[in-house]
PASEBA-1860 file (N, C-alpha, C; in nm, 3 decimals):
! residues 215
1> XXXXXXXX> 0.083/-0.121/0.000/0.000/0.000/0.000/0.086/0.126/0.000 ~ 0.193/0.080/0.055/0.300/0.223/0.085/0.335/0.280/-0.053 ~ 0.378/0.179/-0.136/0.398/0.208/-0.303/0.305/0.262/-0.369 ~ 0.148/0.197/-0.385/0.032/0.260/-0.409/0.020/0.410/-0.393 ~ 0.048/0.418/-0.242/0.026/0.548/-0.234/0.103/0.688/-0.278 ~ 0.269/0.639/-0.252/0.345/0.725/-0.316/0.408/0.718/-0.455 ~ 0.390/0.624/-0.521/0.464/0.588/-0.622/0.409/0.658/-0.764 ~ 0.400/0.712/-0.879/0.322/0.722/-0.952/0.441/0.651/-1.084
9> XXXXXXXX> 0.390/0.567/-1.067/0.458/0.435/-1.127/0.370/0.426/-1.341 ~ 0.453/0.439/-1.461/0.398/0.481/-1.565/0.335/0.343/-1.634 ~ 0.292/0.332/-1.698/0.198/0.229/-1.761/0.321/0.135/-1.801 ~ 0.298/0.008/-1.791/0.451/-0.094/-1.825/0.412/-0.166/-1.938 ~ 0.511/-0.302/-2.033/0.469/-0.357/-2.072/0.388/-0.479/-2.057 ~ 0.405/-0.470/-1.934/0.392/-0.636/-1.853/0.248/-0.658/-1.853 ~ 0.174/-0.762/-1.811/0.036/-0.802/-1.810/-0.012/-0.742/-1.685 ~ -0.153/-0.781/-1.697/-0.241/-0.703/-1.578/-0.158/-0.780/-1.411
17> XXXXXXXX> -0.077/-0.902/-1.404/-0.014/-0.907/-1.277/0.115/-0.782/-1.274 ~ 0.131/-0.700/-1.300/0.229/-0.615/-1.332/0.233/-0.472/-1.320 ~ 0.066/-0.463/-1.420/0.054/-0.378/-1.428/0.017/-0.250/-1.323 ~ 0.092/-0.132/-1.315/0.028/-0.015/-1.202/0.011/0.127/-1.250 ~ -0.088/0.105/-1.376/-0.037/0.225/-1.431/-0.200/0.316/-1.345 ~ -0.249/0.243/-1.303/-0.436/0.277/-1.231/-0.390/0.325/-1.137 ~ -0.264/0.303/-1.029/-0.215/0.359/-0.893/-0.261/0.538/-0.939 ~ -0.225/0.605/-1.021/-0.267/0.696/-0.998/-0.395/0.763/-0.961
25> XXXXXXXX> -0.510/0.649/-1.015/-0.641/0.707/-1.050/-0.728/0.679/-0.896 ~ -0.623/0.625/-0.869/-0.687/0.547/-0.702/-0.765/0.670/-0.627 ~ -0.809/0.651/-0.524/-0.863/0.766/-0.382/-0.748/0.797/-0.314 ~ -0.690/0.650/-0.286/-0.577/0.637/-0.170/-0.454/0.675/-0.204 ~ -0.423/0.751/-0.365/-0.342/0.771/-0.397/-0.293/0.945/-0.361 ~ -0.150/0.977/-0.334/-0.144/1.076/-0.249/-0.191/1.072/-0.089 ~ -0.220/0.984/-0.039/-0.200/0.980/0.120/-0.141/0.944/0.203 ~ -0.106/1.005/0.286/0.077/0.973/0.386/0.053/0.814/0.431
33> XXXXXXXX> 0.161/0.755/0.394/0.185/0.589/0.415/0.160/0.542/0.526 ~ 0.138/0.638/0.688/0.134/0.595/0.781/-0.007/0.569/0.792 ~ -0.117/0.657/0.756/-0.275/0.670/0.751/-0.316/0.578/0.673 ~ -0.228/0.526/0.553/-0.296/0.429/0.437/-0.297/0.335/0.537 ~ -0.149/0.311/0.587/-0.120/0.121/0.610/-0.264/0.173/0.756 ~ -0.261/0.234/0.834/-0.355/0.222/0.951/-0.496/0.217/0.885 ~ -0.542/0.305/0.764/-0.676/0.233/0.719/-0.719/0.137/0.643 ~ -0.591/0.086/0.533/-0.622/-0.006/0.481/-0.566/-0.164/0.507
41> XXXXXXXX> -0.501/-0.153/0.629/-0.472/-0.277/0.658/-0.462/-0.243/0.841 ~ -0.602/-0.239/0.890/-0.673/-0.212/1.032/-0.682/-0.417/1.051 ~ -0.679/-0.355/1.218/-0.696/-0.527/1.257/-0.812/-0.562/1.269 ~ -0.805/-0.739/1.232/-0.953/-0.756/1.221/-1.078/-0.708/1.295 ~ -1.074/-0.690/1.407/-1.164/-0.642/1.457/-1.204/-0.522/1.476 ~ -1.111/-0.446/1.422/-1.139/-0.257/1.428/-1.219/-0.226/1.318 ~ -1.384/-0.279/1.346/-1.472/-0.227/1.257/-1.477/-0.086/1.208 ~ -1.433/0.031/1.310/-1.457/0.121/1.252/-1.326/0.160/1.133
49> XXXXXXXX> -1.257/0.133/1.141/-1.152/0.146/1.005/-1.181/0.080/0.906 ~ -1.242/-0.041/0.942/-1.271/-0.143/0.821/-1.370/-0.047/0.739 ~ -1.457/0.013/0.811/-1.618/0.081/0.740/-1.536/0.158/0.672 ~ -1.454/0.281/0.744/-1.394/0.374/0.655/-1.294/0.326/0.545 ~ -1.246/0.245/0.554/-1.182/0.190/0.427/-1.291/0.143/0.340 ~ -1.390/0.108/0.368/-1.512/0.053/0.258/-1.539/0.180/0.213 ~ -1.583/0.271/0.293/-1.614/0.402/0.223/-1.497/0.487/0.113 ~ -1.353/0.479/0.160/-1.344/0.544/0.040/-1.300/0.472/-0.104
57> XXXXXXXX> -1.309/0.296/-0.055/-1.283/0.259/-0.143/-1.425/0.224/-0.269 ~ -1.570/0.250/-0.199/-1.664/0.283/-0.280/-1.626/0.409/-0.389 ~ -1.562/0.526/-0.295/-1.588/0.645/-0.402/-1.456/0.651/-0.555 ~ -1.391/0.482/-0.531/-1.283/0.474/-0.571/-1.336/0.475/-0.747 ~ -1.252/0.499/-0.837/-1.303/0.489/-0.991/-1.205/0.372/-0.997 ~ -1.037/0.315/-0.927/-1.001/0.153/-0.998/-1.059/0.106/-0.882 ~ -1.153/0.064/-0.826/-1.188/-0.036/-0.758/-1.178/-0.183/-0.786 ~ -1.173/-0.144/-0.921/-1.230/-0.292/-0.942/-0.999/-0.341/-0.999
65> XXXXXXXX> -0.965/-0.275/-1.074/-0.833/-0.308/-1.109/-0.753/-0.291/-0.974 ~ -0.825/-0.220/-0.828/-0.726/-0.275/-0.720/-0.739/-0.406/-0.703 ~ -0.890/-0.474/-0.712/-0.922/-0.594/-0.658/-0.859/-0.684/-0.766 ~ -0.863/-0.657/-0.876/-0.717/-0.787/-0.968/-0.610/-0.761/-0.939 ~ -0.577/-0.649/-0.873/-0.411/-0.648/-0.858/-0.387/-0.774/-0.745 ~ -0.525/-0.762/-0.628/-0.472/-0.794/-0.514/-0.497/-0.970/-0.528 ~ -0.564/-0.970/-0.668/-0.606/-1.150/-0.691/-0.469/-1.176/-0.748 ~ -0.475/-1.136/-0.819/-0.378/-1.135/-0.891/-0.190/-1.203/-0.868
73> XXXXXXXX> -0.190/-1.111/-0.776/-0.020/-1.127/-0.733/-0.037/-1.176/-0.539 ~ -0.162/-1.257/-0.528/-0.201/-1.330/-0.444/-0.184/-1.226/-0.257 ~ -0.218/-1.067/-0.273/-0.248/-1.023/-0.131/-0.380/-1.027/-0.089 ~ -0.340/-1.137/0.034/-0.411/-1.154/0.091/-0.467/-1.073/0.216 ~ -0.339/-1.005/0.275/-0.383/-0.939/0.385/-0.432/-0.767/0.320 ~ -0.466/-0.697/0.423/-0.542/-0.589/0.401/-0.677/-0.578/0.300 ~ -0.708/-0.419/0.268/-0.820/-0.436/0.233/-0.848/-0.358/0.058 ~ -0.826/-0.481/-0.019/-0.811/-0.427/-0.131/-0.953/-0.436/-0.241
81> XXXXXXXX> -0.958/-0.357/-0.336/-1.084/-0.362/-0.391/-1.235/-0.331/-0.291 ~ -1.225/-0.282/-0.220/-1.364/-0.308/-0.097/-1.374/-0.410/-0.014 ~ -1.247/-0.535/-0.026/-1.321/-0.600/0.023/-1.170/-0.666/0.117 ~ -1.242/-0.704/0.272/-1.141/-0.755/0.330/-1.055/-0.891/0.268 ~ -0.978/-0.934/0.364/-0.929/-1.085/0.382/-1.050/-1.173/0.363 ~ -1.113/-1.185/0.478/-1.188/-1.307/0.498/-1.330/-1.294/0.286 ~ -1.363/-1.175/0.301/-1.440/-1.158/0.159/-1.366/-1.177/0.037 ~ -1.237/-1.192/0.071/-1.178/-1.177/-0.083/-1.097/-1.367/-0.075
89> XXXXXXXX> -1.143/-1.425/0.018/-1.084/-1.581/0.012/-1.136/-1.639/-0.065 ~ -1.267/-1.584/-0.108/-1.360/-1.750/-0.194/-1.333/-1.701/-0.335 ~ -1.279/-1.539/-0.366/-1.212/-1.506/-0.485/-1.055/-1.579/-0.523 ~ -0.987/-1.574/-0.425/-0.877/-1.621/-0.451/-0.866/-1.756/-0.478 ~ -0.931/-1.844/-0.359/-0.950/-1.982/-0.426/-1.019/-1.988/-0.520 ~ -1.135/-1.919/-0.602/-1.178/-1.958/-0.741/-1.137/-1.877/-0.846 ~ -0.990/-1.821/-0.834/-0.912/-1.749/-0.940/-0.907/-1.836/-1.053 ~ -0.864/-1.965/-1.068/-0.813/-2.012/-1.191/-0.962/-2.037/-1.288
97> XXXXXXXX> -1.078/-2.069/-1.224/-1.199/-2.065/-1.281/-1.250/-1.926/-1.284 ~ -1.211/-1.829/-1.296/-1.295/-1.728/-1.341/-1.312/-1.657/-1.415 ~ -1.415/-1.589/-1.487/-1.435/-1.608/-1.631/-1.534/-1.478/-1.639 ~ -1.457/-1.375/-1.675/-1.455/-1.218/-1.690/-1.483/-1.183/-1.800 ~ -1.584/-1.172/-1.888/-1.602/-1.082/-2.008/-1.560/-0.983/-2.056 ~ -1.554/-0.895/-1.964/-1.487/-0.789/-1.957/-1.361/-0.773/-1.986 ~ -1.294/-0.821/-1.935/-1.109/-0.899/-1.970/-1.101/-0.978/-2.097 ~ -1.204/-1.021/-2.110/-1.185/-1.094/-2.290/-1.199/-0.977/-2.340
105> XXXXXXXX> -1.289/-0.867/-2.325/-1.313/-0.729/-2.441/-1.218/-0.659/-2.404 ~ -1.129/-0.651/-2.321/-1.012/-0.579/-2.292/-0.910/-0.648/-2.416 ~ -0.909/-0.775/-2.366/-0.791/-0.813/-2.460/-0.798/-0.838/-2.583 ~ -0.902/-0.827/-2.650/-0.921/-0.794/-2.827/-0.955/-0.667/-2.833 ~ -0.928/-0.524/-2.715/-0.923/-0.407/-2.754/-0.771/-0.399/-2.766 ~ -0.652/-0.525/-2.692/-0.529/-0.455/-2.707/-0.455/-0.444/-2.586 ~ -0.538/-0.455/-2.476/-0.447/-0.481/-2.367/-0.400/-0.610/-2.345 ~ -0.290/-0.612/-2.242/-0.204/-0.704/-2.258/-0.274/-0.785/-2.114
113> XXXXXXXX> -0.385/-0.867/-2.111/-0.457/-0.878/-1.942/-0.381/-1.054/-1.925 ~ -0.384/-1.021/-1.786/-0.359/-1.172/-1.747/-0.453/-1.260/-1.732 ~ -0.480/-1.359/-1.837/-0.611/-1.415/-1.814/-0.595/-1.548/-1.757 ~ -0.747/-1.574/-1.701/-0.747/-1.689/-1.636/-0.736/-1.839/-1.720 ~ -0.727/-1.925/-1.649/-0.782/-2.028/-1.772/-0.900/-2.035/-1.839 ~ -1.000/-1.996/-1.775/-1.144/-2.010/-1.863/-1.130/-1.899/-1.959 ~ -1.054/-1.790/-1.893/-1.099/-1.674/-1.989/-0.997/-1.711/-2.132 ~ -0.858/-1.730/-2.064/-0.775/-1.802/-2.205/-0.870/-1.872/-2.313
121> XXXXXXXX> -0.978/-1.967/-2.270/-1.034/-2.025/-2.354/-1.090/-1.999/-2.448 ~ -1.170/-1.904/-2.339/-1.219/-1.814/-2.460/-1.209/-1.710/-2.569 ~ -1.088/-1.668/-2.505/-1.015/-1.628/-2.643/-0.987/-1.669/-2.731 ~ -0.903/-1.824/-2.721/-0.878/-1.897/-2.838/-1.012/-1.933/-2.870 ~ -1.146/-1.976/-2.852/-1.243/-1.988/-2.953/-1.292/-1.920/-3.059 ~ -1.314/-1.737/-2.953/-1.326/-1.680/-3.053/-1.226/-1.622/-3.136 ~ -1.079/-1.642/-3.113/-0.991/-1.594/-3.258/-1.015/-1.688/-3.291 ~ -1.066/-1.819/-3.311/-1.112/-1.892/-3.487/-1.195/-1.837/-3.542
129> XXXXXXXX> -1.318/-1.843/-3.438/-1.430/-1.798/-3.527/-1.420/-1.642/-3.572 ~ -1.301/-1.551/-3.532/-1.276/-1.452/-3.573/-1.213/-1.450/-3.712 ~ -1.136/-1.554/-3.759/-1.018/-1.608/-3.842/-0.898/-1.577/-3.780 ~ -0.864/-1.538/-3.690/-0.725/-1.523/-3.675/-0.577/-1.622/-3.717 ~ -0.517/-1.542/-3.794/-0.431/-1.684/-3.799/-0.319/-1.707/-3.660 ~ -0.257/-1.815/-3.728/-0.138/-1.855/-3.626/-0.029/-1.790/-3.525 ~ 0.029/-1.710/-3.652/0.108/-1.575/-3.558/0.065/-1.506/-3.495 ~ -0.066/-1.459/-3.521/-0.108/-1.314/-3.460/-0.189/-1.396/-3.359
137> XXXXXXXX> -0.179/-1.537/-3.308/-0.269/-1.605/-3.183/-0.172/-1.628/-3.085 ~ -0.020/-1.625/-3.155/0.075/-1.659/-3.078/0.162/-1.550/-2.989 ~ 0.122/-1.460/-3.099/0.179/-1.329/-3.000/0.112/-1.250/-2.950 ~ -0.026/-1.270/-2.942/-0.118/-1.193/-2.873/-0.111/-1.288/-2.697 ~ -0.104/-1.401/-2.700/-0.083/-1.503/-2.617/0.057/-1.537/-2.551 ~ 0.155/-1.486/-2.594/0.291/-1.504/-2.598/0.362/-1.625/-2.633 ~ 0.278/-1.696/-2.656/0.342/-1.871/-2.679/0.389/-1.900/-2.845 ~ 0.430/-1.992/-2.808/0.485/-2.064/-2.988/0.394/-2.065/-3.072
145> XXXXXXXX> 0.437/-2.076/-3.186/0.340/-2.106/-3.294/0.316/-2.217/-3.380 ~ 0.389/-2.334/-3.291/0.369/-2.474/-3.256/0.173/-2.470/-3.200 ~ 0.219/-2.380/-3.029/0.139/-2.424/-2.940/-0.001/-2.379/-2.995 ~ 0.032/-2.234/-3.072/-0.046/-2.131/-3.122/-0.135/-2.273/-3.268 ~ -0.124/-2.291/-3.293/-0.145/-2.381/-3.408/-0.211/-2.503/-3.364 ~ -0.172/-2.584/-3.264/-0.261/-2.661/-3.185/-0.378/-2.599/-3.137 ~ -0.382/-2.489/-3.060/-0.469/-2.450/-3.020/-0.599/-2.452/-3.096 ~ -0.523/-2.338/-3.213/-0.619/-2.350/-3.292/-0.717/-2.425/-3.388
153> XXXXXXXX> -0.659/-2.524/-3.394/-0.688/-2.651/-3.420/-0.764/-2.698/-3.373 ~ -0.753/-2.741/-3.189/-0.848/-2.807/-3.118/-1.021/-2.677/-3.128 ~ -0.961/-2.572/-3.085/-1.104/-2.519/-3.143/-1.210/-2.527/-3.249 ~ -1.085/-2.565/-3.414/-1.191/-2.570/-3.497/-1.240/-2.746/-3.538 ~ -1.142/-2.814/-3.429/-1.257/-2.982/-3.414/-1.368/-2.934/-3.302 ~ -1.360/-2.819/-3.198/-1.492/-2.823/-3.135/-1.640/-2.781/-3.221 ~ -1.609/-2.636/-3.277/-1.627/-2.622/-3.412/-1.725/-2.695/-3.470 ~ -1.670/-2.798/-3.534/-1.683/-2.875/-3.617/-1.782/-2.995/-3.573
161> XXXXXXXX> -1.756/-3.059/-3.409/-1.860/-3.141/-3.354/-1.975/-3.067/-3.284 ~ -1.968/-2.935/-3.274/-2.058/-2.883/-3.227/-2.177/-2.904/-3.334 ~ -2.124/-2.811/-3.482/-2.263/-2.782/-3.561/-2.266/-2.920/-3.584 ~ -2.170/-3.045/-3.607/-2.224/-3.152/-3.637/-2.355/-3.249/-3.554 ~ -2.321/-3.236/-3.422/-2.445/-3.251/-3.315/-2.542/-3.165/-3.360 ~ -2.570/-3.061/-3.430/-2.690/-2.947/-3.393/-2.752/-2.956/-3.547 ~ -2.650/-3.052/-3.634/-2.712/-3.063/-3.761/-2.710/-2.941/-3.856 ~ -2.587/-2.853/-3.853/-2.557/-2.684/-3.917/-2.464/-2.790/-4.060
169> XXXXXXXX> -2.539/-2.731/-4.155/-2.493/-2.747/-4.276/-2.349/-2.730/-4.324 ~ -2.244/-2.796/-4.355/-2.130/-2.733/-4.373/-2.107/-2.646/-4.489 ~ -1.995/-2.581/-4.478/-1.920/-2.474/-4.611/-1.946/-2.487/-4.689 ~ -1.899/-2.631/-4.720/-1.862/-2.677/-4.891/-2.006/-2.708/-4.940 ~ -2.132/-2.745/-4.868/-2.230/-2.753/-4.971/-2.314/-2.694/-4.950 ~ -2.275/-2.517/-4.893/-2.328/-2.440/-4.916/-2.267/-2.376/-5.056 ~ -2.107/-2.384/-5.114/-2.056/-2.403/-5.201/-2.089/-2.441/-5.382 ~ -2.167/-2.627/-5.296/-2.177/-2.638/-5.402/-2.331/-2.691/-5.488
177> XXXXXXXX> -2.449/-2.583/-5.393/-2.547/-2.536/-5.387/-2.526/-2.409/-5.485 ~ -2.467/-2.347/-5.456/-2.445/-2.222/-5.564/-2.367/-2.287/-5.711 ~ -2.309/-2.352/-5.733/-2.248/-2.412/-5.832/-2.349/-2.451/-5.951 ~ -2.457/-2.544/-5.844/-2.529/-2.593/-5.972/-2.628/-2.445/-6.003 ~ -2.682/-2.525/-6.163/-2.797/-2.447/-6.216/-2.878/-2.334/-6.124 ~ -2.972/-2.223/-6.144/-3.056/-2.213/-6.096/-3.208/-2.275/-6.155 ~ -3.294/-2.205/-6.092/-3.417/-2.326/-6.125/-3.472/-2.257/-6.240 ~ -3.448/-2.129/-6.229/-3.531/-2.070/-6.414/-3.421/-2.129/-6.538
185> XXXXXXXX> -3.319/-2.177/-6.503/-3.260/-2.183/-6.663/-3.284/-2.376/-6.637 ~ -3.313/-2.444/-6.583/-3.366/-2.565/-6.585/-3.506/-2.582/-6.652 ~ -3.538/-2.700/-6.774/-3.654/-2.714/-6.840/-3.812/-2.727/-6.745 ~ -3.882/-2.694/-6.725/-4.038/-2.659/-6.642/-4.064/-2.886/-6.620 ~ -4.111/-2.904/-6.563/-4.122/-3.088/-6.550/-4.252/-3.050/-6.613 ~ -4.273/-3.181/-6.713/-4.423/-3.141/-6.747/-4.524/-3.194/-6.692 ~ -4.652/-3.084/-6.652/-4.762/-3.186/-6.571/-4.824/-3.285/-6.639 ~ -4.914/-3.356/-6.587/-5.017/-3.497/-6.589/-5.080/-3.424/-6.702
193> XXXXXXXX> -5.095/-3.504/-6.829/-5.189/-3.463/-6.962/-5.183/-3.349/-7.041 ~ -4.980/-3.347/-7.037/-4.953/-3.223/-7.145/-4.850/-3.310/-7.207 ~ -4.833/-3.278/-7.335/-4.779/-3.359/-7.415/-4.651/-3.235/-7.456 ~ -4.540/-3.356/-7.419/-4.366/-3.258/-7.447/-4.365/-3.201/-7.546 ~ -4.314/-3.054/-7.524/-4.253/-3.004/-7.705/-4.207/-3.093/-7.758 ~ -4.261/-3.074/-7.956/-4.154/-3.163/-8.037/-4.056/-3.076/-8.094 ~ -3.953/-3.117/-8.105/-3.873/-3.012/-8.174/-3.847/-3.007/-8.302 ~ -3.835/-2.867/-8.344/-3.819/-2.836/-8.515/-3.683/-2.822/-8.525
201> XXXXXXXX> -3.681/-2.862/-8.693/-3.575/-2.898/-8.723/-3.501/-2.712/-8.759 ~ -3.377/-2.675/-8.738/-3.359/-2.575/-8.780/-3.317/-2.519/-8.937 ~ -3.377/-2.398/-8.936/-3.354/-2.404/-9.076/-3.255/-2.355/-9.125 ~ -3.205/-2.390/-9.266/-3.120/-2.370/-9.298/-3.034/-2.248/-9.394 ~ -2.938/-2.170/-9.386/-2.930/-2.072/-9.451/-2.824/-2.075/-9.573 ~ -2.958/-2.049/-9.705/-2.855/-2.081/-9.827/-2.744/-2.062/-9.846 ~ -2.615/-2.100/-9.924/-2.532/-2.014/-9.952/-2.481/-1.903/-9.982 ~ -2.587/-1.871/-10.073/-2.582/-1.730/-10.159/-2.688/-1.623/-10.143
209> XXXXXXX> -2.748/-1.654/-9.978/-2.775/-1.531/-9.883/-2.692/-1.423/-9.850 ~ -2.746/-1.314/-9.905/-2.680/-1.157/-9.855/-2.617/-1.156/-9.714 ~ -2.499/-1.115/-9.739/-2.393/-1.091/-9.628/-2.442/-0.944/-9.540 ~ -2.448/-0.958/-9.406/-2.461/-0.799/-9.347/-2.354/-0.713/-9.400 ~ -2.404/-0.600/-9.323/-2.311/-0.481/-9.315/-2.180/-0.522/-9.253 ~ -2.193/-0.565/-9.155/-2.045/-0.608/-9.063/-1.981/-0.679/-9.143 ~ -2.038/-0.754/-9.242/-1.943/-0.834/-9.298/-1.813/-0.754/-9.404
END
């Protein structure tokens, strides 16, 4: 908290465990280190500090990027995001399952977020169904383009057994639906008690028929 408060630390390259470029935008930012650590890390039972730390961390605008910092790089003690120790335990134990929308639209706006496993997932689904290729999955992700390439892969066999369970028509014969004929340049079927055109023979043009103009 002591850093938080004095540090004005500039936007880095590193992922959201890293990142402190929000320390500025904080409440608690600019307040003498001795008052922070006494309100934001009060002993358990000193309700009335606890309240006042809830209060100014309501009027906070990163509330919510203190509370990933503090999931994040695993602090447990004090009172980060609004919420104590004992409120922020059933977050920490269900970190690796959690699954933020918000952090997926962060990271196809461009930020660099630390995602969870579920949320990883979902990224790689939707860069298929986005098209993304290989490289640009691998360095958005930081990994190989080995791993980047598997990935993508296993998404487009999910893909693939999904619409097959749900009965979704594939590509290619939507393909090769457009290929054939349409139905006006195909002959009419003839109904019950009409008798087929016969066909005439064509006629023929003498030899010593007048040539056009073009000619």
């Amino acid at each position: 908290m002591r850093h938080i408060t004095t540090h004005d630390a500039p936007a880095t390259g590193l992922r959201a465990i890293g990142d402190t470029s929000w320390h500025t935008y904080g409440v608690c930012h600019g307040m003498d280190p001795e008052d922070a650590d006494a309100v934001f890390f009060p002993l358990p039972r000193d309700h009335e500090a606890i309240a006042e730390a809830k209060e100014l961390c309501g009027l906070c605008p990163v509330r919510r990027d203190c509370l990933d910092f503090a999931l994040e790089n695993v602090l447990r003690e004090g009172i980060w995001g609004g919420l104590t120790e004992a409120e922020r335990r059933p977050w920490h134990d269900g970190l690796p399952q959690r699954l933020d929308y918000d952090r997926v639209v962060a990271f196809f706006n461009g930020r660099d977020v630390h995602l969870t496993e579920a949320e990883r997932q979902v990224v790689i689904d939707h860069a298929y169904v986005r098209g993304w290729r290989t490289d640009r999955l691998a360095c958005a992700l930081q990994i190989s383009h080995k791993h980047a390439r598997d990935l993508l892969r296993q998404a487009a066999n999910k893909v693939f057994d999904r619409d097959r369970n749900l009965g979704v028509p594939r590509r290619g014969n939507n393909k090769r639906r457009k290929q054939t004929a349409p139905a006006g340049d195909r002959p009419a079927a003839a109904g019950p008690g009409t008798k087929p055109p016969v066909p005439r023979p064509a006629k023929s043009v003498p030899a010593t028929a007048p040539l056009g103009k073009a000619a």
